[in-house]
Chimera marker file (.cmm) of the C-alpha trace (Angstrom):
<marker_set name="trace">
<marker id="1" x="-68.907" y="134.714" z="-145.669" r="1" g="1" b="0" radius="0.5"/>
<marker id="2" x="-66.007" y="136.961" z="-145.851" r="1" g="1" b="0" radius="0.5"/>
<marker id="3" x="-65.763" y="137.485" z="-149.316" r="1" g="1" b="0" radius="0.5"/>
<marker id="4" x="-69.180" y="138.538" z="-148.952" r="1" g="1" b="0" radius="0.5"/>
<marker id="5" x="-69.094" y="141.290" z="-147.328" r="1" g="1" b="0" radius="0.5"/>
<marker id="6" x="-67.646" y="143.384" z="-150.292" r="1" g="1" b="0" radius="0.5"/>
<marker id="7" x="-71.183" y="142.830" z="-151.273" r="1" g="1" b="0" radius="0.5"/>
<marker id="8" x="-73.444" y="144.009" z="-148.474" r="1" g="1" b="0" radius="0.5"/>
<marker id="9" x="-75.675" y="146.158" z="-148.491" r="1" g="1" b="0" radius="0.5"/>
<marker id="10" x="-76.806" y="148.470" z="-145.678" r="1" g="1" b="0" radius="0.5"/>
<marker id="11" x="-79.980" y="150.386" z="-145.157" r="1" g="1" b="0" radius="0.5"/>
<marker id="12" x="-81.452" y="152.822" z="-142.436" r="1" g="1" b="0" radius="0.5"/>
<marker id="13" x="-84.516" y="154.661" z="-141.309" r="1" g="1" b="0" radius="0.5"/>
<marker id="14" x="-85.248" y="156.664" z="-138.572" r="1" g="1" b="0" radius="0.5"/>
<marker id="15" x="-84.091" y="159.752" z="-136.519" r="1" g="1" b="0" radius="0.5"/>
<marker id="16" x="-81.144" y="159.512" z="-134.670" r="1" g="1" b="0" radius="0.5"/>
<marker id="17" x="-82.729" y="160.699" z="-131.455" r="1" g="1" b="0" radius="0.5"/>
<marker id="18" x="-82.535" y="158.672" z="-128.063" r="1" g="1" b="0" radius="0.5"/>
<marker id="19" x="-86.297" y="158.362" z="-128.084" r="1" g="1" b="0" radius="0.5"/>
<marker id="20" x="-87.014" y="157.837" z="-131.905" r="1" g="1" b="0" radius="0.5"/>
<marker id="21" x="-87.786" y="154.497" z="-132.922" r="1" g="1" b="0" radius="0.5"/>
<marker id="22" x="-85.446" y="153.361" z="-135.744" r="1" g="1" b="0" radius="0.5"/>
<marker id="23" x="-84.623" y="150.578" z="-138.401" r="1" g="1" b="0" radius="0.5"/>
<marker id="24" x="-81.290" y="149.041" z="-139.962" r="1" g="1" b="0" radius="0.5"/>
<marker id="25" x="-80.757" y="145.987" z="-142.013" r="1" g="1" b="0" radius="0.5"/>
<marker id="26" x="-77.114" y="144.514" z="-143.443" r="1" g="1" b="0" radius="0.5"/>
<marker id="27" x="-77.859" y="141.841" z="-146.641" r="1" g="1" b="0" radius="0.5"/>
<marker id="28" x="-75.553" y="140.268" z="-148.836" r="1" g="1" b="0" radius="0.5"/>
<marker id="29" x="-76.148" y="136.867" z="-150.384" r="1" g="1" b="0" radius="0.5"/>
<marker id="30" x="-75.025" y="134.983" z="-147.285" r="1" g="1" b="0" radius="0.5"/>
<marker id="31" x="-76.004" y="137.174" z="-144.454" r="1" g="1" b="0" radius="0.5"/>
<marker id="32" x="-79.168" y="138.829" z="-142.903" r="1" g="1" b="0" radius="0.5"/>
<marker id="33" x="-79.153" y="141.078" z="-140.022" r="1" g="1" b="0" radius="0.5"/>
<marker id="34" x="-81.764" y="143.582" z="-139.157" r="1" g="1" b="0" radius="0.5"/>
<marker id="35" x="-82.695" y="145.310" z="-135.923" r="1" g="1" b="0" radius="0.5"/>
<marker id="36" x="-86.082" y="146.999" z="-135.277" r="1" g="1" b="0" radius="0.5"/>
<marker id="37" x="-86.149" y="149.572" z="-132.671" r="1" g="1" b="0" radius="0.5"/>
<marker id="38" x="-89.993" y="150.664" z="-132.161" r="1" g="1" b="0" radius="0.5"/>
<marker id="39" x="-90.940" y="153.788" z="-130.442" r="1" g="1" b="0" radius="0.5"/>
<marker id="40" x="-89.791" y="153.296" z="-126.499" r="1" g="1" b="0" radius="0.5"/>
<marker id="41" x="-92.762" y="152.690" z="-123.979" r="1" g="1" b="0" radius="0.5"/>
<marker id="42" x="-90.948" y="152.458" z="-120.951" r="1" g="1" b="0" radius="0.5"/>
<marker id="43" x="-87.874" y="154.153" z="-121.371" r="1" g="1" b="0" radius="0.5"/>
<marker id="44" x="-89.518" y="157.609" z="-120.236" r="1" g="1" b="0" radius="0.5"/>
<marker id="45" x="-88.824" y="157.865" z="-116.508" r="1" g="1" b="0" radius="0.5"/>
<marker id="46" x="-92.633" y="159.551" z="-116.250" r="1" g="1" b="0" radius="0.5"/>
<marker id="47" x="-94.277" y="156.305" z="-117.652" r="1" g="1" b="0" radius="0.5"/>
<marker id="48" x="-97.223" y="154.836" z="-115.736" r="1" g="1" b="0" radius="0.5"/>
<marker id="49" x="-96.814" y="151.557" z="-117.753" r="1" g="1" b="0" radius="0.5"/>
<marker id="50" x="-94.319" y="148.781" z="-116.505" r="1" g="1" b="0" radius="0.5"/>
<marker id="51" x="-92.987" y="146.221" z="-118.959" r="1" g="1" b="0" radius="0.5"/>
<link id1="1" id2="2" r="1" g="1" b="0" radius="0.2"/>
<link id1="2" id2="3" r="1" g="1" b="0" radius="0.2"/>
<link id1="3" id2="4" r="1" g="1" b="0" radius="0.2"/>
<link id1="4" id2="5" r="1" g="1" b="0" radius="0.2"/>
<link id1="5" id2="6" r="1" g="1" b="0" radius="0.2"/>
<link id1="6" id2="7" r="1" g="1" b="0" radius="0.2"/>
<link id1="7" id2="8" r="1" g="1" b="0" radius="0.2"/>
<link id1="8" id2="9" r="1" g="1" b="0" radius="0.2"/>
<link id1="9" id2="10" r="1" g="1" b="0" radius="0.2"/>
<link id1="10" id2="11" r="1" g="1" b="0" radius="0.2"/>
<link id1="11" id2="12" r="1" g="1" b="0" radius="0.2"/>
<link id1="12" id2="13" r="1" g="1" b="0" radius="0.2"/>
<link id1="13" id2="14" r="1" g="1" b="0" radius="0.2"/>
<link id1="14" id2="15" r="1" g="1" b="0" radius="0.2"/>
<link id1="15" id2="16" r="1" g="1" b="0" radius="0.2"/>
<link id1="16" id2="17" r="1" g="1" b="0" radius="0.2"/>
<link id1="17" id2="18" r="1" g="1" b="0" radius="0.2"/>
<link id1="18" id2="19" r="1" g="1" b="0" radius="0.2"/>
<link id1="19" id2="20" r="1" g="1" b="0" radius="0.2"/>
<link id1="20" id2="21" r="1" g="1" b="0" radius="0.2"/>
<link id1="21" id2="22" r="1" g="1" b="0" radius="0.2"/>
<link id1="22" id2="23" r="1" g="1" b="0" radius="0.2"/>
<link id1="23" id2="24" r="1" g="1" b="0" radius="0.2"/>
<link id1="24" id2="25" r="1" g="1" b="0" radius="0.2"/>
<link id1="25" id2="26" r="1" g="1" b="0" radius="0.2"/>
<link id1="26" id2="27" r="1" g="1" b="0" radius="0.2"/>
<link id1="27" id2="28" r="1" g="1" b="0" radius="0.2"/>
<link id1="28" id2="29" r="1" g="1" b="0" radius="0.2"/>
<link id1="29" id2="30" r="1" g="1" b="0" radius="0.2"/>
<link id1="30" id2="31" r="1" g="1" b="0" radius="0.2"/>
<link id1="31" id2="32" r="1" g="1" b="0" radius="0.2"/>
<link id1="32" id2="33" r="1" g="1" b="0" radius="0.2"/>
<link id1="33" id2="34" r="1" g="1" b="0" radius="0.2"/>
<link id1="34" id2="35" r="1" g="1" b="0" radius="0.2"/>
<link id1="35" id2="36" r="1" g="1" b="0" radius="0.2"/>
<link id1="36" id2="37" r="1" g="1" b="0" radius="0.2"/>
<link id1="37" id2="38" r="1" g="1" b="0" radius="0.2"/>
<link id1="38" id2="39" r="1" g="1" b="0" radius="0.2"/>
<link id1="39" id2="40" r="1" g="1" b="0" radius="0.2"/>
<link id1="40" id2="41" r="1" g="1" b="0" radius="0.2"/>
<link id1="41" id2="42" r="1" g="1" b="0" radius="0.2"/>
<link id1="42" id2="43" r="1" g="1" b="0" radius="0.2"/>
<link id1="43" id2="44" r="1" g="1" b="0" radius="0.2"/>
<link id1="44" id2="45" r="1" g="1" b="0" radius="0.2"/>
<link id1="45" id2="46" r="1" g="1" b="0" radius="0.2"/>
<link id1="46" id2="47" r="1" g="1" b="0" radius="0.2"/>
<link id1="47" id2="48" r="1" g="1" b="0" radius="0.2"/>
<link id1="48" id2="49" r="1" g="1" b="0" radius="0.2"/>
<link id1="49" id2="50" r="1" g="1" b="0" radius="0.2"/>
<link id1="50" id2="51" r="1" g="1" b="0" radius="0.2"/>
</marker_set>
């Protein structure tokens, strides 16, 4: 796995704002890691929803 890493590959989307949503992934031939960060519905303070 560490030799790897020489080999990964990153991408990104999104704003970098505390209430955008946002996407990153890390790939190489051993390793798969991706986070998904959709637009926050409860994070607002002034939201009549609760999770």
């Amino acid at each position: 796995m560490v030799r790897s890493l020489n080999t990964a590959q990153r991408a990104k989307a999104g704003e970098t704002k505390d209430d955008s949503a946002f996407y990153y992934r890390v790939h190489s031939p051993v390793v798969l890691i991706e986070y998904d960060a959709q637009a926050p519905l409860f994070w607002n303070e002034n939201s009549t929803s609760t999770p």
